[in-house]
N, CA, C and O atoms as a DFTB+ gen file, in Angstrom:
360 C
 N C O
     1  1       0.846      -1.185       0.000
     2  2       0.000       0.000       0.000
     3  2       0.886       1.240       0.000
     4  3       1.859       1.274       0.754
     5  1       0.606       2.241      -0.790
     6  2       1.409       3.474      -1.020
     7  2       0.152       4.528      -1.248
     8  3      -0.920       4.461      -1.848
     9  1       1.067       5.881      -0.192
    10  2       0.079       6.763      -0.304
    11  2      -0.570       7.094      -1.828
    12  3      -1.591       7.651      -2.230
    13  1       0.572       6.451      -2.437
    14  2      -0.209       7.175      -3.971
    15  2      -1.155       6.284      -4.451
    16  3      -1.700       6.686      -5.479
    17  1      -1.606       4.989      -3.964
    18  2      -2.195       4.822      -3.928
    19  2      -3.872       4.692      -3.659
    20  3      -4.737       3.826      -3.785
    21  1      -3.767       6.247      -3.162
    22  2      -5.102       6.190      -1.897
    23  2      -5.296       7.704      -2.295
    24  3      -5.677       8.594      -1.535
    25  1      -5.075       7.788      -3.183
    26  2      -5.302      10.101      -3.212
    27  2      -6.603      10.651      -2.579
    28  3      -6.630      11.827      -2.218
    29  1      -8.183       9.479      -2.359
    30  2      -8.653      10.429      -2.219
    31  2      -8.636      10.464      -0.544
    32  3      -8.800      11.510       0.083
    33  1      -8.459       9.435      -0.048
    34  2      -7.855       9.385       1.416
    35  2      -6.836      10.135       1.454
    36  3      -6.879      11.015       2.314
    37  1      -6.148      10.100       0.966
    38  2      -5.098      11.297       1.056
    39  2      -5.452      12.798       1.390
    40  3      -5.096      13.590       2.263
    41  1      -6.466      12.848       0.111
    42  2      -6.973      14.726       0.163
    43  2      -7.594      15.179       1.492
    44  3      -7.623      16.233       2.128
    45  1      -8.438      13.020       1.753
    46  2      -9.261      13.818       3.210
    47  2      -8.416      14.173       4.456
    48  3      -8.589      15.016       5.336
    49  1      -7.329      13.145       4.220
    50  2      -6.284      13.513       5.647
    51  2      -5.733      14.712       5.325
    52  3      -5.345      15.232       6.372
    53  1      -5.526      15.358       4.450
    54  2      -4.898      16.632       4.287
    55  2      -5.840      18.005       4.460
    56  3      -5.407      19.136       4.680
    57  1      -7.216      17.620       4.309
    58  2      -8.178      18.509       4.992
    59  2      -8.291      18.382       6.328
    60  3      -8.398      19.436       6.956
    61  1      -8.294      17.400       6.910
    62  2      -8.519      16.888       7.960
    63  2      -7.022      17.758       8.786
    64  3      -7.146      18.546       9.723
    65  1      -6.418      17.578       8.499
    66  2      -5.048      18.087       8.989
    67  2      -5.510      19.691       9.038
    68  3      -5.646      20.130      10.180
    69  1      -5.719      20.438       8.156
    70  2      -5.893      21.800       8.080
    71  2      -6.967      21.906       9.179
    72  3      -6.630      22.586      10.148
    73  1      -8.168      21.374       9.209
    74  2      -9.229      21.608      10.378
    75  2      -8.649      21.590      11.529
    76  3      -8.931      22.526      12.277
    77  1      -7.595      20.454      12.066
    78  2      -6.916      20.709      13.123
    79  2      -6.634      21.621      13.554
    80  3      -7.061      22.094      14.608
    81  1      -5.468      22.287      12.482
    82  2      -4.461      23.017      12.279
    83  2      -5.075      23.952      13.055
    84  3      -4.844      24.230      14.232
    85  1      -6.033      24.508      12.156
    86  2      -7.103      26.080      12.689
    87  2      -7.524      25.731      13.927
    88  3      -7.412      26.711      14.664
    89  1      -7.948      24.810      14.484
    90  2      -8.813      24.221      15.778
    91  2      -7.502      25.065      16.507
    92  3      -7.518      26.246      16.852
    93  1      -6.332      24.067      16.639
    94  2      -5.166      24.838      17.405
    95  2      -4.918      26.205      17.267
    96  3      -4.870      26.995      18.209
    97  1      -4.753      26.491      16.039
    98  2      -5.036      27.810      16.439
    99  2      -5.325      29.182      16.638
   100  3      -4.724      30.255      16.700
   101  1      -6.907      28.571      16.744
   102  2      -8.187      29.336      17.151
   103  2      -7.836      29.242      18.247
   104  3      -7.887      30.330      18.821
   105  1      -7.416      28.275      18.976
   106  2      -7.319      27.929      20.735
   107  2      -6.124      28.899      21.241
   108  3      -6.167      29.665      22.204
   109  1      -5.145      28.696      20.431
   110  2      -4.208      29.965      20.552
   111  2      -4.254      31.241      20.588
   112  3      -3.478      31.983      21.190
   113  1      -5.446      31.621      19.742
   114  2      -5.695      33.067      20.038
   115  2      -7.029      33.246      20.921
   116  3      -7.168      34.314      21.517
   117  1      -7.855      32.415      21.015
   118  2      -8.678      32.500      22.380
   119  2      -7.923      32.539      23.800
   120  3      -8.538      33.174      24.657
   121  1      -6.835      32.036      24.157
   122  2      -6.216      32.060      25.356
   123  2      -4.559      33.375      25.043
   124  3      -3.551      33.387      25.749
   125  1      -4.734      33.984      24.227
   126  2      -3.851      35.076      23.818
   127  2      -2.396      35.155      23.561
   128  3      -1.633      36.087      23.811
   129  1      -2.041      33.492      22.773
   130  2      -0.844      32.991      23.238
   131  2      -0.424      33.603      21.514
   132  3      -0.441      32.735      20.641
   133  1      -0.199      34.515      21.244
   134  2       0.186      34.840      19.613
   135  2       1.074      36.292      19.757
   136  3       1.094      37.149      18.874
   137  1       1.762      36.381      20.985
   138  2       2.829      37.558      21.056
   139  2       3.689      37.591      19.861
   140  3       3.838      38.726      19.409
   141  1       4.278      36.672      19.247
   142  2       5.690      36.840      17.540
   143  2       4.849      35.925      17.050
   144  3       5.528      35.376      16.183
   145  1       3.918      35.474      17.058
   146  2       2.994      34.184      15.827
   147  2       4.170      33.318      15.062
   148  3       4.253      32.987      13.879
   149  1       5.325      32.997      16.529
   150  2       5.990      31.972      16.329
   151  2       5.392      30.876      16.088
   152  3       5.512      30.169      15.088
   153  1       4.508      30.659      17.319
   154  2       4.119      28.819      17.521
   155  2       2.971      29.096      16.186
   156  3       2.942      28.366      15.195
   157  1       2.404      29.836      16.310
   158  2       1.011      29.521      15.267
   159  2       1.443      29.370      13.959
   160  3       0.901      28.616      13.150
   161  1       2.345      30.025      13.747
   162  2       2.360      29.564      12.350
   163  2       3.463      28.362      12.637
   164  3       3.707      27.756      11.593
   165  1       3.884      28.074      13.296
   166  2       5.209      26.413      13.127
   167  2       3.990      25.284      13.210
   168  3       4.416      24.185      13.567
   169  1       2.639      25.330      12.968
   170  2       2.022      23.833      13.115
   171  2       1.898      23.131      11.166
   172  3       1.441      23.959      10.379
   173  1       2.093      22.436      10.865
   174  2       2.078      21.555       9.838
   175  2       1.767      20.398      10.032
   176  3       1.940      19.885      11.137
   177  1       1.059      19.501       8.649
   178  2       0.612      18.292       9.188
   179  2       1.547      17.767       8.360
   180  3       2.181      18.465       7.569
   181  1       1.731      16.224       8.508
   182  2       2.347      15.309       8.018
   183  2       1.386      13.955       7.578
   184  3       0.455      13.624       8.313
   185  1       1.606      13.410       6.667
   186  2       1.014      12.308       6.241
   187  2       1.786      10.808       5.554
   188  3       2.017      10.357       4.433
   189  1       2.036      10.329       7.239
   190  2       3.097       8.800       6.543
   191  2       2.515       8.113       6.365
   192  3       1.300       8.273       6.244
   193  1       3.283       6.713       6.237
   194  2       2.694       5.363       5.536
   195  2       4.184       4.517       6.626
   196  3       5.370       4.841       6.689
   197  1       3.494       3.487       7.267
   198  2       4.300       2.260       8.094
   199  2       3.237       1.283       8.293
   200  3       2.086       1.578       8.613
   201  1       3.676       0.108       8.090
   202  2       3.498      -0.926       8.135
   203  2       1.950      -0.962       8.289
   204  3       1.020      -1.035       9.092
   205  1       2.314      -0.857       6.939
   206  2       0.343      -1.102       5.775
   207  2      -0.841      -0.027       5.987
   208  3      -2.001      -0.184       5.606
   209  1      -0.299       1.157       6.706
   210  2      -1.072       2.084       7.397
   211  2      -0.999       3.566       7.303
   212  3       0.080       3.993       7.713
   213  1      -1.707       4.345       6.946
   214  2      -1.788       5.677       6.726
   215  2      -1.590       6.519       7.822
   216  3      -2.732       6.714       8.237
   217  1      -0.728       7.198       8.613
   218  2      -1.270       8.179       9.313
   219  2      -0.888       9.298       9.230
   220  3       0.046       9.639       8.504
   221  1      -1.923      10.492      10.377
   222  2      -1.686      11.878      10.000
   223  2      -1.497      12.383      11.607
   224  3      -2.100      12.163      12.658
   225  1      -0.231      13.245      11.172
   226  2       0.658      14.034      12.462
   227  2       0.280      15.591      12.613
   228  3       0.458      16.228      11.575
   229  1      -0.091      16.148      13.445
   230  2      -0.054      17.590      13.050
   231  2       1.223      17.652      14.194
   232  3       1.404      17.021      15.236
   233  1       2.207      18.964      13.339
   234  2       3.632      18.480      13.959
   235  2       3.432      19.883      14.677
   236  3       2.339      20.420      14.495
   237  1       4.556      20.674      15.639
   238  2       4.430      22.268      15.930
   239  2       6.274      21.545      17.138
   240  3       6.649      20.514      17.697
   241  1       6.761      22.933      16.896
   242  2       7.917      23.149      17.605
   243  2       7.441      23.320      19.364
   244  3       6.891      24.105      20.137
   245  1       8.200      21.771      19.301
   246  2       7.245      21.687      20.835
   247  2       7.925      21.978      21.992
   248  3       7.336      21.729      23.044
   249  1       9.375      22.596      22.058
   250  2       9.533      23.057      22.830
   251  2       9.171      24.464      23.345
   252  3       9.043      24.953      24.467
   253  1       9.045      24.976      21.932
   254  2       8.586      26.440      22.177
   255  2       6.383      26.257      22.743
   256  3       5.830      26.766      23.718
   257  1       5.989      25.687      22.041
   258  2       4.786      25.023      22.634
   259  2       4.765      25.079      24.313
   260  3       3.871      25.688      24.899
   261  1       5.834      24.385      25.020
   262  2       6.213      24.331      25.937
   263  2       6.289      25.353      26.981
   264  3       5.801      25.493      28.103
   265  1       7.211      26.138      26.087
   266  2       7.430      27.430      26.750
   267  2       6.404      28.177      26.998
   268  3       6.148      28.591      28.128
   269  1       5.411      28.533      25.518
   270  2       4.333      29.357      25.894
   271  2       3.378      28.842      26.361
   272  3       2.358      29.531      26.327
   273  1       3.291      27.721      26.866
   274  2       2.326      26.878      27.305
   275  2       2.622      27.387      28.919
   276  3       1.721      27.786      29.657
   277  1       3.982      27.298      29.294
   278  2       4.181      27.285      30.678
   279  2       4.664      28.558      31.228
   280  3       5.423      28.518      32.197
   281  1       4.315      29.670      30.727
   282  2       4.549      31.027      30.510
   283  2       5.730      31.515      31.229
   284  3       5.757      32.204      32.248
   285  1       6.867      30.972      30.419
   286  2       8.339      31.055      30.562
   287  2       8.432      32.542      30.252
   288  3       7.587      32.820      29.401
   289  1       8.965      33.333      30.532
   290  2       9.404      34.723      30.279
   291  2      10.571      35.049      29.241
   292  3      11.753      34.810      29.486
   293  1      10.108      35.624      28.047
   294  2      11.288      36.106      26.691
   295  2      12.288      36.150      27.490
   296  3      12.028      36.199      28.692
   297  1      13.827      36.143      27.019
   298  2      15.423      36.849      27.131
   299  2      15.974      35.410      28.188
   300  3      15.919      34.404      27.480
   301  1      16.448      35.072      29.571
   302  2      17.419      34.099      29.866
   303  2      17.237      33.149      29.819
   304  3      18.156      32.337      29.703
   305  1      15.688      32.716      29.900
   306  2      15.109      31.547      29.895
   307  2      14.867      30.684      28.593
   308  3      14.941      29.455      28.584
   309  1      14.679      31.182      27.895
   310  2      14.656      30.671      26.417
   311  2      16.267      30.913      26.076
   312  3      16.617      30.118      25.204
   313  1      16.881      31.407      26.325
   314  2      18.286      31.515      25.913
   315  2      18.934      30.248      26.170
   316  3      19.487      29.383      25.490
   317  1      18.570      30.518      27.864
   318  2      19.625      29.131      28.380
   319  2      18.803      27.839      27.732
   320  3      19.553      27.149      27.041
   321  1      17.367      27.329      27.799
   322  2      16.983      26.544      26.896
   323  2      17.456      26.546      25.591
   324  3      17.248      25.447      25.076
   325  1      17.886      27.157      25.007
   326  2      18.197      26.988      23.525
   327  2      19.876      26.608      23.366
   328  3      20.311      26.088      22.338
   329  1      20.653      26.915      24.419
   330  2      21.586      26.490      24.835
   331  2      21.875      25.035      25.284
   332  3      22.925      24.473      24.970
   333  1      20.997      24.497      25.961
   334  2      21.002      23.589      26.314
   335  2      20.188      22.391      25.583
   336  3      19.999      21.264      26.041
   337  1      19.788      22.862      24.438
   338  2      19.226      21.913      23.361
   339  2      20.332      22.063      22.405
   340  3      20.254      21.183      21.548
   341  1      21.356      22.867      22.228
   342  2      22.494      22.610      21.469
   343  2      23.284      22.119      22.348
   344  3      24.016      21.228      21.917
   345  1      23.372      22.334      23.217
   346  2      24.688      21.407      23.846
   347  2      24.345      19.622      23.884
   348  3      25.207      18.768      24.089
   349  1      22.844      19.346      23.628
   350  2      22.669      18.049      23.958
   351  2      22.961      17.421      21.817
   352  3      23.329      16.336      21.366
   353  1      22.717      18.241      21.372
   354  2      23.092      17.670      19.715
   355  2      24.648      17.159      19.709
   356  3      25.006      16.363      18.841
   357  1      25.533      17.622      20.667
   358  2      26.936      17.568      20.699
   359  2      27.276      16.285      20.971
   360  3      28.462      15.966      21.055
């Protein structure tokens, strides 16, 4: 089975993905989390294929998710986090 096999399942997971998309965030700007419309615009969906099976990811930079989720404060805190997500690639 290959996605190209399946286009119109395909189109629906790729609508289906966009409805998400907006669901999130609509939710984002109902709770006022869109200060640089970093996170809102980093959400994208994805659509794989593993072992005989279609699925759909809506992806978003989840540490920053994180951050504004847990209302970390701009300048040392995100610094030293971003520091410390490069020091762990090393």
């Amino acid at each position: 089975m290959a996605k190209e096999d399946y286009p119109i399942i395909v189109k629906g997971l790729k609508r289906a993905g966009k409805f998400f998309i907006r669901s999130l965030q609509d939710e984002l700007k109902e709770q006022e989390h869109v200060a640089s419309g970093r996170l809102i615009k980093s959400f994208y969906s994805d659509i794989s294929q593993q072992f005989g099976n279609l699925y759909l990811d809506v992806v978003s930079d989840l540490d920053y998710m994180c951050t504004v989720n847990d209302g970390a404060k701009m300048g040392v805190d995100l610094i030293i986090q971003k520091m410390r997500r490069d020091l762990q690639k090393v």
